[in-house]
Every structure is written in structure tokens, then in C-alpha cells.
LONU-782415 format. One record per atom (N, C-alpha, C): residue in three letters; chain; atom name; x, y, z. Coordinates in steps of 0.1 Angstrom, whole numbers. Example, Ala and Ser with C-alpha at 12.3 -4.5 7.8 and 13.67 -1.06 7.14 Angstrom:
# residues 2
+------+------+------+-------+-------+-------+
: code : unit : site :     x :     y :     z :
+------+------+------+-------+-------+-------+
:  ala :    A :    N :   132 :   -57 :    78 :
:  ala :    A :   CA :   123 :   -45 :    78 :
:  ala :    A :    C :   132 :   -33 :    78 :
:  ser :    A :    N :   128 :   -22 :    71 :
:  ser :    A :   CA :   137 :   -11 :    71 :
:  ser :    A :    C :   129 :     0 :    79 :
+------+------+------+-------+-------+-------+
END
This chain:
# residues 146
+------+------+------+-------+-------+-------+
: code : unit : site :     x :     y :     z :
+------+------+------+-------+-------+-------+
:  unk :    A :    N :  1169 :  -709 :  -376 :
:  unk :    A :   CA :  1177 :  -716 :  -386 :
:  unk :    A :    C :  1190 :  -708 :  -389 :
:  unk :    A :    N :  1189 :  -697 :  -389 :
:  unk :    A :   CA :  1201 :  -688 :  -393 :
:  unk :    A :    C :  1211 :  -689 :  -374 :
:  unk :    A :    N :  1203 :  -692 :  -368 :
:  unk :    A :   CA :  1214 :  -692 :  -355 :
:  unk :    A :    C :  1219 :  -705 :  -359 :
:  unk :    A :    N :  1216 :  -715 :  -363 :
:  unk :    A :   CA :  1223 :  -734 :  -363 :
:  unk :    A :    C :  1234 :  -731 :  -372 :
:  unk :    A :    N :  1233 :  -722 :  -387 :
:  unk :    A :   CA :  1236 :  -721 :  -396 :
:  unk :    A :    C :  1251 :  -713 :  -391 :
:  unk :    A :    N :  1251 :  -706 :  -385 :
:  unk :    A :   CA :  1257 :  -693 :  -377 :
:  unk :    A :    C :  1268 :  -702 :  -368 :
:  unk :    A :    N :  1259 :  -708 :  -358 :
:  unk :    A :   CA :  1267 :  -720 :  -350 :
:  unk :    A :    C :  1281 :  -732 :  -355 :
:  unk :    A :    N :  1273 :  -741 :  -365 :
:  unk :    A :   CA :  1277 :  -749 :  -377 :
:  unk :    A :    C :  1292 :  -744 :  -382 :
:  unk :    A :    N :  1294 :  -729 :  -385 :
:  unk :    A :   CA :  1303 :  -723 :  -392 :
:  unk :    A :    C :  1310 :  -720 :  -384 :
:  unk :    A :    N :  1310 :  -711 :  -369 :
:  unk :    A :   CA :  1316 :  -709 :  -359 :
:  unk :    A :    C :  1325 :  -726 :  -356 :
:  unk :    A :    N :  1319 :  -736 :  -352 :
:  unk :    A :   CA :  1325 :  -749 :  -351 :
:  unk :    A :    C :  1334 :  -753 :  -361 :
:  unk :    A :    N :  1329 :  -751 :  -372 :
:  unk :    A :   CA :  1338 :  -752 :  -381 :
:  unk :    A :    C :  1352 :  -746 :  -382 :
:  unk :    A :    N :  1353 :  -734 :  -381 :
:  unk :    A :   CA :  1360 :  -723 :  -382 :
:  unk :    A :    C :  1373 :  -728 :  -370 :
:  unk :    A :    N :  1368 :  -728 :  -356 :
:  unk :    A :   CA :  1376 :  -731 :  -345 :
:  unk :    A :    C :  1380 :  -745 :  -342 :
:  unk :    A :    N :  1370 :  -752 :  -349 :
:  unk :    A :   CA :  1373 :  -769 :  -345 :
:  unk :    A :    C :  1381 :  -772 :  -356 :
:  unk :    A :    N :  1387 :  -765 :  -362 :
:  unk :    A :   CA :  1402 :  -771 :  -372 :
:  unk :    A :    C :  1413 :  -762 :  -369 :
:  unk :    A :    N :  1413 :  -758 :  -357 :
:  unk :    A :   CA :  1426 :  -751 :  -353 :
:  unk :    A :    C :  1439 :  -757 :  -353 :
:  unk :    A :    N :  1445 :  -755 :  -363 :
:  unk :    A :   CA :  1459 :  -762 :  -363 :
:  unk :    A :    C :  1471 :  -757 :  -357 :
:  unk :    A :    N :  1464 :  -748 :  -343 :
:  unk :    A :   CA :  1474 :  -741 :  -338 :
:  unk :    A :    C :  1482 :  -754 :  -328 :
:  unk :    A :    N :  1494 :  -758 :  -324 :
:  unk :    A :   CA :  1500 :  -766 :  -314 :
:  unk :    A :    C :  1497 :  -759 :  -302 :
:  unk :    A :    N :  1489 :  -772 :  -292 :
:  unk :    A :   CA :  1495 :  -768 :  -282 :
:  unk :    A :    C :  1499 :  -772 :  -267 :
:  unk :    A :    N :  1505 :  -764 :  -265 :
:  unk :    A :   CA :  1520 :  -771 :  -253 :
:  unk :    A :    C :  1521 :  -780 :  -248 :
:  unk :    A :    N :  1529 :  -786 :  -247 :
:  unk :    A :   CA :  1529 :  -802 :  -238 :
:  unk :    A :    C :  1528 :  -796 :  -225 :
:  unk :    A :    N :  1520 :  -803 :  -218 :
:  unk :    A :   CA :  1519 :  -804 :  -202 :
:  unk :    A :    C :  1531 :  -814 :  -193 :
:  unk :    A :    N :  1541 :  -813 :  -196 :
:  unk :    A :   CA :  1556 :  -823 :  -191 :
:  unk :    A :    C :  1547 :  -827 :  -178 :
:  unk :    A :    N :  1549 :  -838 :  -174 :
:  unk :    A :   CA :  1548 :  -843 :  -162 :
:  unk :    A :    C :  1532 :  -846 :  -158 :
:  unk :    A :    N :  1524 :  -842 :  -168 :
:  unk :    A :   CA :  1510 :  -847 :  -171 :
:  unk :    A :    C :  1506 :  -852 :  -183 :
:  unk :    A :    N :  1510 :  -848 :  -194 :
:  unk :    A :   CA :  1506 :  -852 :  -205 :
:  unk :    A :    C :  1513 :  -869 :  -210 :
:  unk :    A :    N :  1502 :  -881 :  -218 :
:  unk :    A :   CA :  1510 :  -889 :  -221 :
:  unk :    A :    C :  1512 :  -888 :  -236 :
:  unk :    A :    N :  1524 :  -899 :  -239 :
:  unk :    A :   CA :  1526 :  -900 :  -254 :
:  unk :    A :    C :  1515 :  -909 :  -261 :
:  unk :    A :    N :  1507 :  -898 :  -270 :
:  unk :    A :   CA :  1501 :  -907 :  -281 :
:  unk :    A :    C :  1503 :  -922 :  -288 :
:  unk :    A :    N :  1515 :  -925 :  -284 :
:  unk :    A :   CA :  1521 :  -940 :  -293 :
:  unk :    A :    C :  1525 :  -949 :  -282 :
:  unk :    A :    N :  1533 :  -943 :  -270 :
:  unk :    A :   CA :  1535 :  -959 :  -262 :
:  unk :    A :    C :  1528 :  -953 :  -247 :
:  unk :    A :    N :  1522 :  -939 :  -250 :
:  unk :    A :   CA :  1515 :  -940 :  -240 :
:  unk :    A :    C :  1523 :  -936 :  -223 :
:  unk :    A :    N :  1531 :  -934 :  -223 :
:  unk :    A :   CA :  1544 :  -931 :  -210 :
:  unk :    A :    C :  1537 :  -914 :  -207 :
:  unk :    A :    N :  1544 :  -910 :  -197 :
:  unk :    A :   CA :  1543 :  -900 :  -193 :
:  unk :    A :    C :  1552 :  -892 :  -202 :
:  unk :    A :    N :  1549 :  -879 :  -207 :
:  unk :    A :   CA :  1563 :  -869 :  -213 :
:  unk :    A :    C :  1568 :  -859 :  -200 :
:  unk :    A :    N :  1579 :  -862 :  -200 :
:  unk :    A :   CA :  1585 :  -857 :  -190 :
:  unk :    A :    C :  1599 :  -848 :  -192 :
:  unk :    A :    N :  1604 :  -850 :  -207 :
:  unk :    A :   CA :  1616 :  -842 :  -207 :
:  unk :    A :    C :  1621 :  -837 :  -221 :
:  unk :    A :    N :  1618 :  -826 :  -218 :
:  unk :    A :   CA :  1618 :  -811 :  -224 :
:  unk :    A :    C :  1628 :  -814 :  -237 :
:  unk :    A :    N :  1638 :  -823 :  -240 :
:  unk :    A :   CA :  1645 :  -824 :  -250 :
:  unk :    A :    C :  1641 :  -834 :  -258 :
:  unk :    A :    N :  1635 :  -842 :  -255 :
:  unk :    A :   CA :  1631 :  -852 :  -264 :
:  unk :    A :    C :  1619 :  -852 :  -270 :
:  unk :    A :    N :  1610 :  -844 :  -268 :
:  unk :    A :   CA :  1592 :  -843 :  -270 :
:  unk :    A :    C :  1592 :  -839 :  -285 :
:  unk :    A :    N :  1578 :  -842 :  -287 :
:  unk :    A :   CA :  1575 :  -841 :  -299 :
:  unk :    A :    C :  1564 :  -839 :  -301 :
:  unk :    A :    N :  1557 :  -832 :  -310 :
:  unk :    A :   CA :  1540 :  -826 :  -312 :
:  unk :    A :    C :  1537 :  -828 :  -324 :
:  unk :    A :    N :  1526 :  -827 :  -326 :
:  unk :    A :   CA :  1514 :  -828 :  -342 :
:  unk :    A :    C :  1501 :  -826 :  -340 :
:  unk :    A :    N :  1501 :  -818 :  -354 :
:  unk :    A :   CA :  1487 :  -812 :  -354 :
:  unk :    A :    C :  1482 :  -820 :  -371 :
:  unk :    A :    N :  1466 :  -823 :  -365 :
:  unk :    A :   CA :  1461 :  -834 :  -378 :
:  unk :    A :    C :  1458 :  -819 :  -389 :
:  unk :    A :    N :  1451 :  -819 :  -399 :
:  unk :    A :   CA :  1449 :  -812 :  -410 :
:  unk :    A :    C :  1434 :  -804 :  -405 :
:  unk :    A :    N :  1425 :  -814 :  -394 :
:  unk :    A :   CA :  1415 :  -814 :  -385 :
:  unk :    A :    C :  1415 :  -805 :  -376 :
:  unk :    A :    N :  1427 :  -805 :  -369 :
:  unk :    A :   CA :  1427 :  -796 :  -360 :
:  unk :    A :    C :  1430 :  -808 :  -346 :
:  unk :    A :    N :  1433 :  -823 :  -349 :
:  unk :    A :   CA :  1436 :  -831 :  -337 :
:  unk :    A :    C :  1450 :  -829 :  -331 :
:  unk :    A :    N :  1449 :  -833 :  -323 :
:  unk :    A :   CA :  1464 :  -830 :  -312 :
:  unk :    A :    C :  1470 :  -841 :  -311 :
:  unk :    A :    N :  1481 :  -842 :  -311 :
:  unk :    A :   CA :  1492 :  -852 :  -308 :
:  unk :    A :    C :  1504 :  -851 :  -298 :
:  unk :    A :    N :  1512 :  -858 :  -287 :
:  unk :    A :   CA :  1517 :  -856 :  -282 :
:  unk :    A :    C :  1528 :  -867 :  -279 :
:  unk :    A :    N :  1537 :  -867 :  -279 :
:  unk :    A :   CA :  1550 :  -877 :  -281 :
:  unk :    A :    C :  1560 :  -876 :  -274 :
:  unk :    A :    N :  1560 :  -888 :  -262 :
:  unk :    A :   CA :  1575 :  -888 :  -253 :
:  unk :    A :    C :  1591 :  -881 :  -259 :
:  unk :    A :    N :  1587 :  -887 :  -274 :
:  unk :    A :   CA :  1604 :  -891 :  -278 :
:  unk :    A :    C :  1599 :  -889 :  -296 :
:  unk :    A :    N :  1607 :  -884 :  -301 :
:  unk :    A :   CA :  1604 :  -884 :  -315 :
:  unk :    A :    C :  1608 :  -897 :  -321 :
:  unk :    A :    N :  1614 :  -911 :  -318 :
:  unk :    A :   CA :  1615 :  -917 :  -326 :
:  unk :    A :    C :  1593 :  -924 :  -322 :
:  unk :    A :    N :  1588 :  -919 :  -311 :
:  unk :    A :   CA :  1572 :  -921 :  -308 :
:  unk :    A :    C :  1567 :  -919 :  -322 :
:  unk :    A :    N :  1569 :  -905 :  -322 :
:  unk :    A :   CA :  1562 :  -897 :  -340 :
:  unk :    A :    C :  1569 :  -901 :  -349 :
:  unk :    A :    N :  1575 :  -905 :  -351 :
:  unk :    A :   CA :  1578 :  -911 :  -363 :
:  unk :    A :    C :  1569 :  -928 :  -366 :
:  unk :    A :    N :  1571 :  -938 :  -354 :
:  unk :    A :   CA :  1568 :  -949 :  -356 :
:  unk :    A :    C :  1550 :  -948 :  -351 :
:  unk :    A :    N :  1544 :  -937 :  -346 :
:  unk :    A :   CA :  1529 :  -930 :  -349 :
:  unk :    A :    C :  1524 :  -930 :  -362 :
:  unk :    A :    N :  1534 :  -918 :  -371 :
:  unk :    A :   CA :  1529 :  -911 :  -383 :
:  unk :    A :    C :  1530 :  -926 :  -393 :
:  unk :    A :    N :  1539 :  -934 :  -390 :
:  unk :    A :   CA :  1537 :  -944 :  -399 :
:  unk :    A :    C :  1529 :  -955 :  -399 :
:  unk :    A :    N :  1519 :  -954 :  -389 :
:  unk :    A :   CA :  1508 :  -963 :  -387 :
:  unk :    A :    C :  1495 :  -954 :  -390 :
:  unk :    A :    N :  1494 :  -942 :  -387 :
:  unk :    A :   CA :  1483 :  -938 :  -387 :
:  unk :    A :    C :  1482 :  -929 :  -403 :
:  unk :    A :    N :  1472 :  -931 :  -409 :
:  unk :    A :   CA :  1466 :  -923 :  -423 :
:  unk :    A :    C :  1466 :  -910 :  -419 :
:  unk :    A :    N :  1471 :  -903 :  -415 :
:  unk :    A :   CA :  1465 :  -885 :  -412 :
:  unk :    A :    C :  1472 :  -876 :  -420 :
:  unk :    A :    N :  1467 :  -867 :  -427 :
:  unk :    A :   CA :  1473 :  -853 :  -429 :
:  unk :    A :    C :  1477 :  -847 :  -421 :
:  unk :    A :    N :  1492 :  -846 :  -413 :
:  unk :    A :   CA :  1495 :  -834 :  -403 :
:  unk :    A :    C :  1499 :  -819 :  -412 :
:  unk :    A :    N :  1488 :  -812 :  -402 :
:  unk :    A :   CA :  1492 :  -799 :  -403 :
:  unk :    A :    C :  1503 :  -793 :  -399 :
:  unk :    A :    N :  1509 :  -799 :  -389 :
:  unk :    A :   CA :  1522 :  -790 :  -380 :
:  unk :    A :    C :  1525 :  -802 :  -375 :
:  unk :    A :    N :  1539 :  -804 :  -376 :
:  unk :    A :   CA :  1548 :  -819 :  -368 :
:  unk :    A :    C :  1563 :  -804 :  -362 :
:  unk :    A :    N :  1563 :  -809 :  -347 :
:  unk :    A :   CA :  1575 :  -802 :  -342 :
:  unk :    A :    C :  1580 :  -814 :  -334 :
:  unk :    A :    N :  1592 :  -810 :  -336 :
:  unk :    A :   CA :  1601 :  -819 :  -326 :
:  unk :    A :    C :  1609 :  -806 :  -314 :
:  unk :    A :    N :  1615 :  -814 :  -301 :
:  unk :    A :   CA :  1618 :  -801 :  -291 :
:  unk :    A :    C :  1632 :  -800 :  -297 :
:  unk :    A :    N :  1639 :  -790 :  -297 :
:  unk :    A :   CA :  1651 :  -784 :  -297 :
:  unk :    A :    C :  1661 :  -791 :  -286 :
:  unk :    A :    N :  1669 :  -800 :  -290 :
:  unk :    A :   CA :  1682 :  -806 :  -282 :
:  unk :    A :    C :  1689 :  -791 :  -274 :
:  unk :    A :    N :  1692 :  -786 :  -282 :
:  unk :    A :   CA :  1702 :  -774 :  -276 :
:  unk :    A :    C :  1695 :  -764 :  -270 :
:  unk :    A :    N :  1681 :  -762 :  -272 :
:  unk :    A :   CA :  1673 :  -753 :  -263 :
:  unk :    A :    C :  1658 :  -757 :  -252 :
:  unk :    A :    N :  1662 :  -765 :  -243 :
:  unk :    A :   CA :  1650 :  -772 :  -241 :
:  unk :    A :    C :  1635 :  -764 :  -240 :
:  unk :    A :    N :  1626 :  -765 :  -242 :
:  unk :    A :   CA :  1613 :  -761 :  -240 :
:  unk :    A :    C :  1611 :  -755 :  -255 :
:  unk :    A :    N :  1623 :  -753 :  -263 :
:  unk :    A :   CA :  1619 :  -746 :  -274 :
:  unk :    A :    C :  1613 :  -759 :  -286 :
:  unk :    A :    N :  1603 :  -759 :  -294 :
:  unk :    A :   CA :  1596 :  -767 :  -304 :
:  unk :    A :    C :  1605 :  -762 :  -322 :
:  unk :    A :    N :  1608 :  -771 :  -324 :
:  unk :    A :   CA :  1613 :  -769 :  -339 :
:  unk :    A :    C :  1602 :  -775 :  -349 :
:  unk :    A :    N :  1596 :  -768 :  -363 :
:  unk :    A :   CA :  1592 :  -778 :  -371 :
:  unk :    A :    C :  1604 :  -785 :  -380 :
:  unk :    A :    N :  1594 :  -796 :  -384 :
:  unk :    A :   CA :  1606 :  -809 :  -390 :
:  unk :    A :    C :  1617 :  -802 :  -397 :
:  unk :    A :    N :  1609 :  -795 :  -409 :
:  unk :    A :   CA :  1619 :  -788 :  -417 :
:  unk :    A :    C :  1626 :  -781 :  -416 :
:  unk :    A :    N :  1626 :  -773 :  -400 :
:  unk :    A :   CA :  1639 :  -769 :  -398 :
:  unk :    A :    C :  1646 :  -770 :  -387 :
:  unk :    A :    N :  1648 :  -788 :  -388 :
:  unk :    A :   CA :  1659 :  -794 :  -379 :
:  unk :    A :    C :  1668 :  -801 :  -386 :
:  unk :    A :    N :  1678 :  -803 :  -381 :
:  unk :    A :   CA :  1684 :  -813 :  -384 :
:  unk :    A :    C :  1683 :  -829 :  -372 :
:  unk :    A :    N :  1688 :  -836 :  -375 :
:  unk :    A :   CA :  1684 :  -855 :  -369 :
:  unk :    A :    C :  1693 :  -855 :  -361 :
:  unk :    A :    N :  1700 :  -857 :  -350 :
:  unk :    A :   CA :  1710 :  -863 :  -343 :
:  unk :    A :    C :  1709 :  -879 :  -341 :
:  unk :    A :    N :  1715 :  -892 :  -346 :
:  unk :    A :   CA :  1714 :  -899 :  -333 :
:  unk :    A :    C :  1730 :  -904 :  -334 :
:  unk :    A :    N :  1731 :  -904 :  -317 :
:  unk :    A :   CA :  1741 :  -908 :  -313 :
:  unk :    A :    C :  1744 :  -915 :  -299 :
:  unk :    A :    N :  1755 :  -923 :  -299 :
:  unk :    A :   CA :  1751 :  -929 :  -284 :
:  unk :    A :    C :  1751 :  -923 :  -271 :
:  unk :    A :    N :  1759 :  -912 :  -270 :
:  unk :    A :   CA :  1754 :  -905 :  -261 :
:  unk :    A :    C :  1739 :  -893 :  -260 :
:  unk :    A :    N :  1736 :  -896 :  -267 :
:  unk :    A :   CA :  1719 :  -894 :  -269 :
:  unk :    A :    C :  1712 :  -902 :  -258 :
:  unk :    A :    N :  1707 :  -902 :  -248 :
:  unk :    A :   CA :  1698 :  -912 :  -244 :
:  unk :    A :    C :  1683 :  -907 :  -243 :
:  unk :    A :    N :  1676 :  -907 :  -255 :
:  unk :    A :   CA :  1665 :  -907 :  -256 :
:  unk :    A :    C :  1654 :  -914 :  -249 :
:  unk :    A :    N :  1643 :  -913 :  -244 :
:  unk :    A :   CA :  1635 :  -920 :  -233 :
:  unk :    A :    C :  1637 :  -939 :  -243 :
:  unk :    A :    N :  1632 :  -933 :  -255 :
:  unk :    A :   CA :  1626 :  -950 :  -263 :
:  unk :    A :    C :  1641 :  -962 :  -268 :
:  unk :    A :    N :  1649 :  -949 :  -265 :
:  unk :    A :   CA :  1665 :  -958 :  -267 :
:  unk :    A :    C :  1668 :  -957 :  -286 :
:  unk :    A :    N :  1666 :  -950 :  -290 :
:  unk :    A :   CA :  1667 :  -944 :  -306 :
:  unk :    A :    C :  1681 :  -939 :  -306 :
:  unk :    A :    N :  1686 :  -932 :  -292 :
:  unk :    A :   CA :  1695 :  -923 :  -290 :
:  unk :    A :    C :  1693 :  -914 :  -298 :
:  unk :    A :    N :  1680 :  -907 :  -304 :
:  unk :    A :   CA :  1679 :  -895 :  -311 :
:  unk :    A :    C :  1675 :  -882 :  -305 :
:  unk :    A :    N :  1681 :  -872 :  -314 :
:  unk :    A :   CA :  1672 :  -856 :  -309 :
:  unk :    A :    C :  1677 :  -847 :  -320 :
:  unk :    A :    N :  1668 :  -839 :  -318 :
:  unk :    A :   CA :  1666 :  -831 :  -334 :
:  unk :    A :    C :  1672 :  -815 :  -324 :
:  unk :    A :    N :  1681 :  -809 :  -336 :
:  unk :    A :   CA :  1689 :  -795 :  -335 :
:  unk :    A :    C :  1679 :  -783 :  -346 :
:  unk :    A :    N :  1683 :  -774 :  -344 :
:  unk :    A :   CA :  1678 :  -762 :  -352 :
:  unk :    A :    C :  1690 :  -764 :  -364 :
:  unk :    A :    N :  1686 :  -759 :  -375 :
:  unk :    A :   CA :  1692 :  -757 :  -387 :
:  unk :    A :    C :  1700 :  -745 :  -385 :
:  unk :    A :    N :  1693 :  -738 :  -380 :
:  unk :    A :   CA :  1698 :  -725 :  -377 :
:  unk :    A :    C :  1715 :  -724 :  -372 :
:  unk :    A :    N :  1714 :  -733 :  -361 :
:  unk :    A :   CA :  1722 :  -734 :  -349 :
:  unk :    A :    C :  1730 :  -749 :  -347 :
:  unk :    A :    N :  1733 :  -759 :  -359 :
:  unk :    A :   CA :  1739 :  -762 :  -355 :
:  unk :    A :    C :  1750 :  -771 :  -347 :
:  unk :    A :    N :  1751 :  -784 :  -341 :
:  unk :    A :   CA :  1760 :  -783 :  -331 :
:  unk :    A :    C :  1774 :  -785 :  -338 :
:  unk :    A :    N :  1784 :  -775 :  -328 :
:  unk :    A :   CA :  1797 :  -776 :  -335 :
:  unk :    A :    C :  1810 :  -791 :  -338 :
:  unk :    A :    N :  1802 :  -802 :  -331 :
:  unk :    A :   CA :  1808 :  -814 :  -333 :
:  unk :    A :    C :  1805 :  -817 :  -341 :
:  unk :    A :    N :  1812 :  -827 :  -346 :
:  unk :    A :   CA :  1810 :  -837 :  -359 :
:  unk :    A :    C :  1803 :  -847 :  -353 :
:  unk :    A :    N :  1788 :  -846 :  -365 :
:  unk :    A :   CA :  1776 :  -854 :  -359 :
:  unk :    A :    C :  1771 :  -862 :  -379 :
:  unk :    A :    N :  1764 :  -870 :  -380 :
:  unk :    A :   CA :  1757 :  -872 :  -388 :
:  unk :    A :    C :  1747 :  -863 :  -388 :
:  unk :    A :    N :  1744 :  -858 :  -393 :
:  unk :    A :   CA :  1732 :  -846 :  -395 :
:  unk :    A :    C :  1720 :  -858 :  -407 :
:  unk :    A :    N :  1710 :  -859 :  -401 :
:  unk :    A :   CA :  1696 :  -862 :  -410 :
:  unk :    A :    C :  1689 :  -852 :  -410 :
:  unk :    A :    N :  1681 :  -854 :  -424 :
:  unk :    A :   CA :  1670 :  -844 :  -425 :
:  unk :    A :    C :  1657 :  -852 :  -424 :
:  unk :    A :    N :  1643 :  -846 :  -424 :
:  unk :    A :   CA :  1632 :  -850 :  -417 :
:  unk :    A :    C :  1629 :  -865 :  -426 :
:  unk :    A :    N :  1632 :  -865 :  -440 :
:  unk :    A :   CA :  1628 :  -871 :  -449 :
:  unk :    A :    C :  1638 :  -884 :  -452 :
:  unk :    A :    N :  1650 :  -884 :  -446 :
:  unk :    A :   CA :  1661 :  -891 :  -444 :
:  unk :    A :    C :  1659 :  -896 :  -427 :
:  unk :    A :    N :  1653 :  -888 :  -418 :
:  unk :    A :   CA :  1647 :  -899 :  -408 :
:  unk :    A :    C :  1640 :  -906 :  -409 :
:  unk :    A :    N :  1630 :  -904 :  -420 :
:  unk :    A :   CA :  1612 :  -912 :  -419 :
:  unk :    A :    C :  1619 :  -927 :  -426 :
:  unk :    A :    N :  1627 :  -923 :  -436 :
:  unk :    A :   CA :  1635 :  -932 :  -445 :
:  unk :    A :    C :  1641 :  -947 :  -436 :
:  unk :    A :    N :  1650 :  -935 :  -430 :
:  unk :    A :   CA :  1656 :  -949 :  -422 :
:  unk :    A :    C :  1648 :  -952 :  -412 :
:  unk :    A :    N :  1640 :  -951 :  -404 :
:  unk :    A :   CA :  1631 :  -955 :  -391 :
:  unk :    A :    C :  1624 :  -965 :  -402 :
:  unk :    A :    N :  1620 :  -965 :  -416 :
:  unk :    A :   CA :  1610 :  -973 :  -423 :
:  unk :    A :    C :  1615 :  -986 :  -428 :
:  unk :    A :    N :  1632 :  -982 :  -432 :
:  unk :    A :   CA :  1640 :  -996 :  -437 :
:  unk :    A :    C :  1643 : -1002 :  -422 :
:  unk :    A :    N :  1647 :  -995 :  -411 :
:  unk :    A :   CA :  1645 : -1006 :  -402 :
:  unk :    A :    C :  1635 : -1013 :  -398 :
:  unk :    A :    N :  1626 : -1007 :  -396 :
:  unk :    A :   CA :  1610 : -1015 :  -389 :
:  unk :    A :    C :  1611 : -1026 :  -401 :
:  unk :    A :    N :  1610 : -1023 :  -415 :
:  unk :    A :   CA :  1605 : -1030 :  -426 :
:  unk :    A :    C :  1614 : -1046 :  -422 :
:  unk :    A :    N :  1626 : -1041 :  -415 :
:  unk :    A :   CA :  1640 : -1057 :  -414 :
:  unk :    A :    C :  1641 : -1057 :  -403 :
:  unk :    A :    N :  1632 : -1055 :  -397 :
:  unk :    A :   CA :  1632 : -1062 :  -383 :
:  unk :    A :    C :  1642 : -1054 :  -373 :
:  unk :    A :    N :  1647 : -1047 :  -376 :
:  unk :    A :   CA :  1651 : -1035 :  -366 :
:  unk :    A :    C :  1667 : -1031 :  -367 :
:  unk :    A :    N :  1673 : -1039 :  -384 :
:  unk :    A :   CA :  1686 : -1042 :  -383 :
:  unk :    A :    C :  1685 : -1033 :  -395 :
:  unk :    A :    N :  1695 : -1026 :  -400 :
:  unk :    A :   CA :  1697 : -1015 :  -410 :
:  unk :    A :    C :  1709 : -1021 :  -417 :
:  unk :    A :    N :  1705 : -1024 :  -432 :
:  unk :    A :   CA :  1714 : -1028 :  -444 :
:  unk :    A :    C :  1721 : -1022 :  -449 :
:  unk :    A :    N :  1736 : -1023 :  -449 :
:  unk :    A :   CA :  1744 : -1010 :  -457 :
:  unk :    A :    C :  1746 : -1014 :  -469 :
+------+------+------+-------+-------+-------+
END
């Protein structure tokens, strides 16, 4: 009894690991439209509150994901535009979209470090000003009201 008991807790312990981990580029597919992820600047990850894994072509994927599905995410990263392979959490990116963005899903978006930046004049969003607008579009049909 004390080994099941023992077991039980061990599963518990490691089966809610909310560590991220790595996209497999060129194997792994996106959780939401399901494509191959293939490029290092546009990807995107999440971890449930569970310990589930998520994986995303394109961040505008996780965004129009997170807003269908009920989950507590533990950890949401988007990849770093200016450093590819590197993973940012939401909070500390800023939003890019722009037309010369060509994002896999056609958003024209990609997310920068706060840290770092880019020295052109860009609209900068924050995480909570993306969910915003990705939600008033879907809500009107894909057309954004000023």
C-alpha cells in the first residue's frame, strides 16, 4: 500500500511539470491548424497549469487556441523576431504586426523582447492589447472598427 501511495505522489509531482519543452522545427505540428512548425521566428509554446504541452506554427495559432480552449496556462512563450531559436514569455514582449512581417498564418505578426527593442518605428502591443484586438476581430468577422 505504501508503494501505490509512494507511486501516486511521485506521478503527481512530475506529471504537472510546467517546464516548456522545445519545439522539434521540422517535426513537430501546430496544436490549432495543425501545419508543420518550421520557422524559428514565428513559433509559439504553452504549458497547461497540468503540465500539458502546446505547440504553435505562428502566434497569431496561440492566440486564436487560447481563445477556444478553457485552460489555465502555466507558461505561454512566443519565439523572439530578432533572435531566432530564442523563446520570450508574453510579458516580456512586445507585438509587432506589420506588412512586411510574413508570418506563416498571414497576421503579419511577431513578438520582440522588451528588453531589446526594434530601433524602427513600429506599433508596439502588449500581450493583453493582442488578445484584445485578435478578439474584436474574430468577434466582426475579421474587419477591426476604429
Amino acid at each position: 500500500m505504501k508503494k501505490l501511495i509512494f507511486l501516486a505522489a511521485l506521478l503527481l509531482l512530475f506529471g504537472c511539470n510546467t517546464d516548456p519543452k522545445p519545439i522539434a522545427y521540422g517535426h513537430d505540428t501546430c496544436d490549432f491548424c495543425e501545419m508543420t512548425i518550421v520557422n524559428e521566428v514565428f513559433s509559439a509554446r504553452a504549458v497547461s497549469t497540468k503540465g500539458k504541452q502546446f505547440k504553435y506554427d505562428a502566434i497569431e495559432c496561440l492566440v486564436h487556441d487560447l481563445e477556444q480552449k478553457e485552460i489555465e496556462m502555466a507558461v505561454i512563450q512566443v519565439a523572439n523576431y530578432s533572435d531566432p531559436g530564442e523563446m520570450l514569455n508574453v510579458e516580456n514582449a512586445f507585438f509587432i504586426m506589420e506588412d512586411s512581417i510574413n508570418s506563416p498564418m498571414g497576421a503579419n505578426l511577431a513578438a520582440v523582447s522588451k528588453e531589446n527593442p526594434p530601433k524602427e518605428k513600429h506599433d508596439l502591443l502588449e500581450w493583453d492589447q493582442l488578445l484584445e484586438y485578435f478578439l474584436r476581430k474574430d468577434s466582426i468577422g475579421g474587419k477591426i472598427l476604429e
